[in-house]
C-alpha positions in Angstrom: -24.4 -2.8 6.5 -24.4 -0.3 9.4 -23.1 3.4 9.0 -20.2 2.4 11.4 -19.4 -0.3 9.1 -19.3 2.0 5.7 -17.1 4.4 7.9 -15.0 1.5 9.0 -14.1 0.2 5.6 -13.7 3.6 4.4 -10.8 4.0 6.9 -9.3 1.0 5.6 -9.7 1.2 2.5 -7.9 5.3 2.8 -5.1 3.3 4.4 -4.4 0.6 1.6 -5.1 3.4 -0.3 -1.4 4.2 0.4 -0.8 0.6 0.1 -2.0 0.3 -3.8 -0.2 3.6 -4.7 3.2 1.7 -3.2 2.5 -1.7 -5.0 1.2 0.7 -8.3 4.9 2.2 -8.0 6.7 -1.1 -8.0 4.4 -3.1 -10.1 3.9 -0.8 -12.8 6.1 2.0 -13.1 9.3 -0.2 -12.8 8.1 -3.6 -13.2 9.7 -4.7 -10.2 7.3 -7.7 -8.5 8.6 -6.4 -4.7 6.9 -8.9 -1.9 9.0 -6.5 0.5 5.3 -4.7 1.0 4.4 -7.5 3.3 7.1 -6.7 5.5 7.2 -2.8 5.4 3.8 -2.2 6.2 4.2 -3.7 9.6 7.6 -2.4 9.9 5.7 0.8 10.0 3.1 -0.3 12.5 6.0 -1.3 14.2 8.1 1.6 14.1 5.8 4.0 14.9 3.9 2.0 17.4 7.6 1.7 19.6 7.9 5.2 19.6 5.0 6.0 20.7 4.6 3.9 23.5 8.2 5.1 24.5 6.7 8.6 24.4 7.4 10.1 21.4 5.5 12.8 19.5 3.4 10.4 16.5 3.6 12.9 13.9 7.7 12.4 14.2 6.9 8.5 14.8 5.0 8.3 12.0 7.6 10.0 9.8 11.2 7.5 11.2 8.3 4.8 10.3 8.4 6.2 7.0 11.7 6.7 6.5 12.5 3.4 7.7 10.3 2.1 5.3 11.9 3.6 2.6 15.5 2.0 3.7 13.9 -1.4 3.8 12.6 -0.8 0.1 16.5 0.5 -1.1 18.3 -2.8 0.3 15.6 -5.0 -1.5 16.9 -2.6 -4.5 19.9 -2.8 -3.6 20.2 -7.1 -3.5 18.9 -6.5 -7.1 21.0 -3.7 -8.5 24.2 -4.3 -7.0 24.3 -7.9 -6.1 22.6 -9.1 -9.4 19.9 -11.0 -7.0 16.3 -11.8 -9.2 14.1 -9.2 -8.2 11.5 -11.6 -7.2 13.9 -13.5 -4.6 15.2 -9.7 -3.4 12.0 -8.9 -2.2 11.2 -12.2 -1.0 14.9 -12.3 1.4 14.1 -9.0 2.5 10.1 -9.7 3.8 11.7 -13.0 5.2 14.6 -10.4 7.4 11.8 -8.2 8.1 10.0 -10.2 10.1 12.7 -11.0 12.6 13.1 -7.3 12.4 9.9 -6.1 13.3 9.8 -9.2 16.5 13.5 -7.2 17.4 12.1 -3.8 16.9 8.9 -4.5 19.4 10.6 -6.7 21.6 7.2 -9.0 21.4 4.5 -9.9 18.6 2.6 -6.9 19.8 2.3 -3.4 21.7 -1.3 -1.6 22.2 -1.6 2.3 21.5 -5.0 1.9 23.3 -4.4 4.7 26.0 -1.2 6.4 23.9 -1.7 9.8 21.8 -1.9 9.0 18.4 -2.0 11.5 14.6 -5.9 10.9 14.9 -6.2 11.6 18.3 -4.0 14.7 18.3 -5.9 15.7 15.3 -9.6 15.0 16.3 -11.8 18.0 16.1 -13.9 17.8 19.2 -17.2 18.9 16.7 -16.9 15.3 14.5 -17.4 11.9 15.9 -13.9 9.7 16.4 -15.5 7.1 13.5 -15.7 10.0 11.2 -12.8 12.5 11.7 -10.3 9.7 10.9 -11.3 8.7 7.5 -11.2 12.5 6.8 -7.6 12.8 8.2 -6.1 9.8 5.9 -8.2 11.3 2.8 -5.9 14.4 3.4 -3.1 12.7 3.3 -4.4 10.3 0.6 -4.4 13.0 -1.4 -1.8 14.7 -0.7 0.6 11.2 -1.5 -1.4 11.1 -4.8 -0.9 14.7 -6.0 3.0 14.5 -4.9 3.4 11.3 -6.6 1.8 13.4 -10.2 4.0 15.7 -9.5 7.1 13.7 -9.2 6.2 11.9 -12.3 5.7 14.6 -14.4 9.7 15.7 -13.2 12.8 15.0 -14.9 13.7 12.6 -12.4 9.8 11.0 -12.6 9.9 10.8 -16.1 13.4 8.6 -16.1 11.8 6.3 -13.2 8.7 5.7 -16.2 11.5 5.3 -18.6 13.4 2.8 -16.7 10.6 0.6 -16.0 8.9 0.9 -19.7 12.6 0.3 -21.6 15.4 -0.2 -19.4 18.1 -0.5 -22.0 16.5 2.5 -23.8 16.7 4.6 -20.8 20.7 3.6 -20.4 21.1 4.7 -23.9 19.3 8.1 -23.3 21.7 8.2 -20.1 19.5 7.2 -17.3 21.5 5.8 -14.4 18.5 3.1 -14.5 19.9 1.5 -10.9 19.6 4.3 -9.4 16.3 5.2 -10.4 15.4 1.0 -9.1 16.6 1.8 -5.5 14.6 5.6 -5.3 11.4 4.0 -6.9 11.2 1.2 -4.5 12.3 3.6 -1.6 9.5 5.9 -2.2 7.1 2.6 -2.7 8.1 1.2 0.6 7.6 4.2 2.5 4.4 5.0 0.9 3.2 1.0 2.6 5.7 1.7 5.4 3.4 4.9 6.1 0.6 2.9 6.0 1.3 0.7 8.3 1.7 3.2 10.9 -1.4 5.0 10.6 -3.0 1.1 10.5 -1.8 0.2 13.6 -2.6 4.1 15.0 -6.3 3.2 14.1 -6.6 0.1 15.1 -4.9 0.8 18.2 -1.5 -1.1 18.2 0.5 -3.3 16.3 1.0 -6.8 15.3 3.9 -8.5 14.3 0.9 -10.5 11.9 -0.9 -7.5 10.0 1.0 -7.8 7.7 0.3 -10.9 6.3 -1.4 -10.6 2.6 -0.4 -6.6 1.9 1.2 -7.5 -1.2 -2.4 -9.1 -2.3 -4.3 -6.4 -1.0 -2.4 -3.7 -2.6 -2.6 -6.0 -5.9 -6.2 -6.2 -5.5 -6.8 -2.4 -5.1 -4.7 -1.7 -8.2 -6.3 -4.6 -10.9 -9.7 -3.6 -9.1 -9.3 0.2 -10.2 -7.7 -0.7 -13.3 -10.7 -2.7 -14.1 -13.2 0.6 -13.4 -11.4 3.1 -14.4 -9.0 2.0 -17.4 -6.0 5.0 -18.4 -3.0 5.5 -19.9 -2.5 8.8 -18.4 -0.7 8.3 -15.0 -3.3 11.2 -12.9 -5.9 9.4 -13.9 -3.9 5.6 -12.7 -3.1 6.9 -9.3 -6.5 8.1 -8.9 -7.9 4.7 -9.9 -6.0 2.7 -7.5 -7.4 4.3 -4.5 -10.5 4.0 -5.1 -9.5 0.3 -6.0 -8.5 0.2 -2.8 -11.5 1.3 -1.0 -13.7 -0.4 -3.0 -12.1 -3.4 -2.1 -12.8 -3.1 1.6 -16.0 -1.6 0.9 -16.9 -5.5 -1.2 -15.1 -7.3 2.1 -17.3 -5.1 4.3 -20.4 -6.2 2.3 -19.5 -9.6 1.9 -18.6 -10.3 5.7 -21.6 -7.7 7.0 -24.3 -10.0 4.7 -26.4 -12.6 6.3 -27.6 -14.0 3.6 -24.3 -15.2 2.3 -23.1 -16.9 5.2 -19.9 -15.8 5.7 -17.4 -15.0 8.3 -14.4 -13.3 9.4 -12.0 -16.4 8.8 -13.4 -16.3 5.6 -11.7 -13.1 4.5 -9.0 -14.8 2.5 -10.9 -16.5 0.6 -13.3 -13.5 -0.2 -10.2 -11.6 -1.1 -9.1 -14.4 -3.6 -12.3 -14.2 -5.5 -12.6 -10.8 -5.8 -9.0 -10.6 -7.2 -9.7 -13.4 -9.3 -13.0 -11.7 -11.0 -11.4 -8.4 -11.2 -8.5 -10.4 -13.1 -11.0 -11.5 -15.4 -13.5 -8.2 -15.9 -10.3 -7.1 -18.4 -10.7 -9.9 -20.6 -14.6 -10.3 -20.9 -14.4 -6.4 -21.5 -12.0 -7.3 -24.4 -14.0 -10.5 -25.8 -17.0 -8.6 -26.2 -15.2 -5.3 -27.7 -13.6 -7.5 -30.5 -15.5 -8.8 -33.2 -16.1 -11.8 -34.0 -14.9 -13.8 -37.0 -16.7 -15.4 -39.4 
């Protein structure tokens, strides 16, 4: 594995970084199973990328992609809260509208930001290599959505987010408004992957009306992986563990793909991604066998 190829999958895995802290949001904090992730993130790309190429500043491209985002995750709330819709089927309506969407919002499956200013461009020290100044610019931000998110959490409003998704009728009792906590929790989720998405397609140099197919198993992957390694109740600790779920992830697809020996290739991603879910599914319960004793 070359040293472009560790940088590489360090850049990546910075970006689903943002990913696994959205899905971490939905998934955890409010038990809400949102598939809406795999239509945000390229909502993002695509978002930001339009802009762009129609000449406007990134950094304010990159923030209406965010915002957007965060509209697409309140009406997949919102189809829940207020029209009673399963949560599931919410999410899965609204990454089935976003897809038509995104194809309206690009006008065609894809637009290139090969010659076009982007954040990492603007941002590039002329001192550091291209391959190397990015991954430090999304570890910035990386941790800047990961301290912001503690902090939030450890509000008044935070704490009634944890409370609605840990006892919902408990929280109504206490006086939570528990929907409206739903539609800001999945708003700041989405924006988090909507954000994502267009830094992706800024690095990668455009955007696809394809990438973002399997998000929602990515970001799953990133936070069961770093559940697995680093195991916490406390939610600093969580958050922290889901990024570097998230780059180790793309770090084990970079190995995988980059090793000879093994034999595979890059249509063989899927299927590297499903076993490496699928063992880091079952790490927690082989750490469990062997803590309990046995009987008899």
């Amino acid at each position: 594995m070359s040293i472009y190829s560790m940088w590489g999958a360090l850049e990546i895995g910075l970006i689903f970084g943002l990913v696994a802290l959205g899905v971490f949001i939905s998934f955890r904090i409010l038990r809400f199973p949102d598939l809406t992730v795999d239509g945000s993130f390229p909502l993002g790309g695509a978002v930001a990328a339009t802009l762009i190429s129609m000449g406007y500043d990134p950094f304010t491209s990159t923030l209406i992609a965010t915002l957007i985002g965060a509209c697409a995750g309140i009406v997949t709330g919102w189809l829940n809260v207020r029209l009673k819709i399963m949560d599931l089927l919410a999410s899965i309506l609204m990454m089935i509208a976003l897809y038509s969407i995104n194809l309206r919002i690009m006008g065609k499956p894809n637009i290139p930001l090969i010659t076009e200013p982007t954040v990492f461009s603007i941002l590039h020290p002329s001192m550091i290599s291209d391959y190397i100044s990015r991954p430090l610019i999304l570890l910035i931000v990386v941790i800047i959505a990961k301290f912001g998110l503690d902090w939030f959490f450890a509000t008044q409003k935070g704490l009634a987010m944890r409370a609605t998704g840990s006892n919902a009728r408990m929280a109504r009792s206490q006086g939570v408004a528990t929907g409206s906590m739903i539609l800001l929790g999945m708003a700041i989720s989405n924006g988090l992957v909507a954000l994502a998405g267009a830094l992706f397609a800024q690095s990668q140099g455009g955007a696809d009306i394809s990438m973002g197919i399997g998000t929602i198993v990515i970001g799953l992957a990133a936070v069961i992986i770093g559940e697995s390694i680093l195991p916490s109740r406390r939610l600093v600790y969580a958050t922290l563990a889901v990024i570097i779920g998230a780059v180790l992830y793309r770090f084990f697809i970079a190995l995988a793909l980059n090793a000879d020996f093994i034999g595979l290739k890059a249509q063989d991603l899927n299927l590297v991604t499903a076993v490496l879910v699928t063992i880091a599914l079952v790490i927690p319960l082989l750490k469990k066998r062997l803590r309990s004793p046995k009987k008899g």
